[in-house]
C-alpha beads as a LAMMPS data file, in Angstrom:
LAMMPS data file: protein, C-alpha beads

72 atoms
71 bonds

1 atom types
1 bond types

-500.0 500.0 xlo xhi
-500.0 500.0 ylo yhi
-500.0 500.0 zlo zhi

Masses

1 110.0

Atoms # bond

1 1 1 9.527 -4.191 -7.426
2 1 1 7.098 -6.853 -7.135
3 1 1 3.368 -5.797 -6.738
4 1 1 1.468 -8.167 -4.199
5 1 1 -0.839 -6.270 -2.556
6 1 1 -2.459 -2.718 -2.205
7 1 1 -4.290 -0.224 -0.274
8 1 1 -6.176 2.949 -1.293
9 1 1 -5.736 5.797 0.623
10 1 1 -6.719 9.660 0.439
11 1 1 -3.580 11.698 -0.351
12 1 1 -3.413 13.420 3.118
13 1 1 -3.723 9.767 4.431
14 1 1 -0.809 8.476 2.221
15 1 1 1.946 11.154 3.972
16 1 1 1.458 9.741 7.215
17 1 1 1.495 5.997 6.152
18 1 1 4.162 6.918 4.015
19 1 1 6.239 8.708 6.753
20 1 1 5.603 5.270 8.856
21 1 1 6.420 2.615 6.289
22 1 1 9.711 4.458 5.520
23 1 1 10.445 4.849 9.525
24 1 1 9.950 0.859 9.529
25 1 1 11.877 0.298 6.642
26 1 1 8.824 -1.493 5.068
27 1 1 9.038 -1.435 1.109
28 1 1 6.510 0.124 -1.103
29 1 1 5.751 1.883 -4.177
30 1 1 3.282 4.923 -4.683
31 1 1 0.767 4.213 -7.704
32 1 1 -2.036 5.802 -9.380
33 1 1 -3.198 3.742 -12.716
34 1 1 -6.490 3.008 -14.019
35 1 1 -6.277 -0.447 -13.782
36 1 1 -6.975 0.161 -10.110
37 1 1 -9.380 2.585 -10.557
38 1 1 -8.625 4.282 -8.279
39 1 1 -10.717 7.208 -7.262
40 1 1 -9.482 11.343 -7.227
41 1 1 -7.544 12.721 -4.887
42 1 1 -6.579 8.890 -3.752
43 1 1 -3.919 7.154 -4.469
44 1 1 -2.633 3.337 -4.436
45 1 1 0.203 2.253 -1.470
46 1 1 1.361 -1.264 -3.059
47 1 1 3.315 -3.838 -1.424
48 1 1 5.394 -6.880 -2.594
49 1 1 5.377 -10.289 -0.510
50 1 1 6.088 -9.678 2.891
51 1 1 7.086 -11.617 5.431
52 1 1 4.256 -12.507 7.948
53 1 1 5.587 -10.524 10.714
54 1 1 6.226 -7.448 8.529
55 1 1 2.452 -7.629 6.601
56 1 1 1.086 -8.139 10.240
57 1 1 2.627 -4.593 10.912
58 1 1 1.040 -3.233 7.412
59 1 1 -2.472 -4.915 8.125
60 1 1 -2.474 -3.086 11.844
61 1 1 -1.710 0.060 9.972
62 1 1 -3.823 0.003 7.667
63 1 1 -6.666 -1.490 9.360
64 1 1 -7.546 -4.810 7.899
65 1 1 -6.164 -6.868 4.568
66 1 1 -4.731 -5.028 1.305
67 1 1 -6.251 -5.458 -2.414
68 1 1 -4.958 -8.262 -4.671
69 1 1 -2.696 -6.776 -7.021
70 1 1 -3.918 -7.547 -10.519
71 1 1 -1.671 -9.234 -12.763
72 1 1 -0.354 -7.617 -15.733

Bonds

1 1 1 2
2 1 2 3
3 1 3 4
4 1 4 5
5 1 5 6
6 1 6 7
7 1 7 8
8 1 8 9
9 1 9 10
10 1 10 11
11 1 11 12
12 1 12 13
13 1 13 14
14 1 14 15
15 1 15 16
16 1 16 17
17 1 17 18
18 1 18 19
19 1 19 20
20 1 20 21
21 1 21 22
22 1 22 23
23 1 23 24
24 1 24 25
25 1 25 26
26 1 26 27
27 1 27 28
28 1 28 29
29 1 29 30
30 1 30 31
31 1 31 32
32 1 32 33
33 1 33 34
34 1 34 35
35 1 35 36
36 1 36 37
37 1 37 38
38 1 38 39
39 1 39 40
40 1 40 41
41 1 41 42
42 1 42 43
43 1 43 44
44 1 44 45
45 1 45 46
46 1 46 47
47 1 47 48
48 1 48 49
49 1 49 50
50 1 50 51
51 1 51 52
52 1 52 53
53 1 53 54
54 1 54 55
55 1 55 56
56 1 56 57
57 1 57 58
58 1 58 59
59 1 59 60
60 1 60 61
61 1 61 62
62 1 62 63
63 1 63 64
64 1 64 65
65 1 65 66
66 1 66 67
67 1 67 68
68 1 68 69
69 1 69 70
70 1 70 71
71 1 71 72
């Protein structure tokens, strides 16, 4: 999968979302990596491109705009 965009979430945060995003049939991919730096007991949510109406859905869930993926 493509990596776009991402959000950081707490763990008990990221089974709800996740629950959600699968409901809407909204891809995704679970990631923890240092390159993120992402903090314990968090993990990453990441996105590829979506189309506008479907990343308007993910922005109202998550409450504002994702992280820029970094680029390999």
């Amino acid at each position: 999968m493509e990596r776009s965009f991402y959000y950081v979430v707490t763990w008990s945060e990221a089974n709800a979302l996740v629950r959600v995003l699968s409901e809407r049939f909204i891809p995704f991919a679970l990631v923890q990596s240092k390159q993120l730096k992402i903090p314990p007991n968090h993990i990453a949510i990441v996105f590829p491109s979506l189309p506008v109406r479907v990343y308007a859905v993910v922005r109202n869930l998550f409450g504002g705009d994702g992280r820029v993926y970094p680029a390999d």
